[in-house]
C-alpha angles and dihedrals in degrees: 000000000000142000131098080284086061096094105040085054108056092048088055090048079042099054097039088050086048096059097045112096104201087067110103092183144346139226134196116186143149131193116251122288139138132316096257090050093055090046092098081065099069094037114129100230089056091051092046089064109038081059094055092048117109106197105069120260131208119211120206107162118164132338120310102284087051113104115179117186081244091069084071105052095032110090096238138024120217114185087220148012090249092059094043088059092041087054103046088040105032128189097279096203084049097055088041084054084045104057090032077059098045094046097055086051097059093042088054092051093046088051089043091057094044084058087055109044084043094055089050104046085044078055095054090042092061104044109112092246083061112043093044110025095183085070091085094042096043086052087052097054093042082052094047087044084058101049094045093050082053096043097055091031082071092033087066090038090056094045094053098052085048091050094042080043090059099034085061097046088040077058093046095037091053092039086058099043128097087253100060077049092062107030082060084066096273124138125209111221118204128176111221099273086056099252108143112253106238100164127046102271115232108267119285094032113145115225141167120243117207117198136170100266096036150326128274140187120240140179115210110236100196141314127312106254112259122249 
């Protein structure tokens, strides 16, 4: 296949094989020769339809180091006729090897991860959380038992010091009070408005005494002798 008709006739084989719906792929192919043989193979008219085609096309012009410009619009390149025909019509005892080896391999992949996600989830079922589920709660009570006998343990230590601390102001408070005063043999003199009597009052003057067991009226008689 070469000449300046090359090309026109491969479109037309092209379009007729293209319209015809019992065709699965085509192929358009042509042993090696030279560069001017192979020419038809880049023309634009060629590449034009092969891009219009709807059924897919496999190119496998030349030898390997051949590279028509239909290589790039075909959708597929094959080096040479013999591997196109090897790609559209494969061995079929090799792709059945093939699948029957890809297939082992996903089933031991899927077993492998079962193994796995079984030896994990065996892991998380023994661990002591697990198998006895009170343990963390029983942790957590034994934490918050703790916690209340302190708490209370400083709640009482706190209680007592208040209670010693007030006893002893209660102590201060009653040394420095009136009464301390009186229960010591003092007496408290008050003239009948209630001022304190600080010097001695004129005779007949009535006052009030204040001891430590009570309260009683007077009446000064006369004067205390002078020393």
């Amino acid at each position: 296949m070469q000449g300046a008709a090359a090309t026109a006739q491969v479109v037309k084989a092209l379009k007729e094989l293209d319209a015809n719906h019992a065709v699965d792929v085509i192929i358009i192919t042509r042993g090696g020769g030279s560069v001017e043989d192979l020419l038809p193979f880049s023309e634009e008219a060629l590449l034009r339809a092969v891009a219009a085609a709807a059924t897919p096309i496999v190119s496998a012009i030349g030898h390997e180091q051949d590279s028509p410009l239909l290589d790039l619009v075909a959708d597929l390149r094959a080096s040479t006729p013999t591997d196109a025909a090897r790609r559209v019509v494969p061995d079929v005892a090799a792709e059945l090897h093939q699948t029957h080896t890809a297939r082992s391999r996903i089933r031991d992949a899927v077993r492998g991860y079962l193994r796995h996600e079984r030896r994990a989830l065996e892991q998380t079922r023994s661990r002591p959380v697990l198998a006895n589920p009170h343990t963390l709660l029983d942790a957590y009570s034994a934490s918050i038992s703790d916690l209340i006998r302190r708490c209370r343990h400083c709640l009482n230590m706190r209680i007592e010091r208040s209670s010693d601390e007030l006893a002893h102001t209660r102590a201060r408070v009653r040394s420095l009070s009136p009464q301390a005063t009186l229960d010591r043999g003092y007496a408290l003199v008050q003239q009948t408005d209630g001022a304190v009597v600080r010097t001695p009052p004129p005779t007949g003057t009535a006052i009030g005494v204040r001891v430590a067991a009570g309260a009683f009226a007077a009446t000064v008689s006369s004067p205390p002798e002078e020393t």
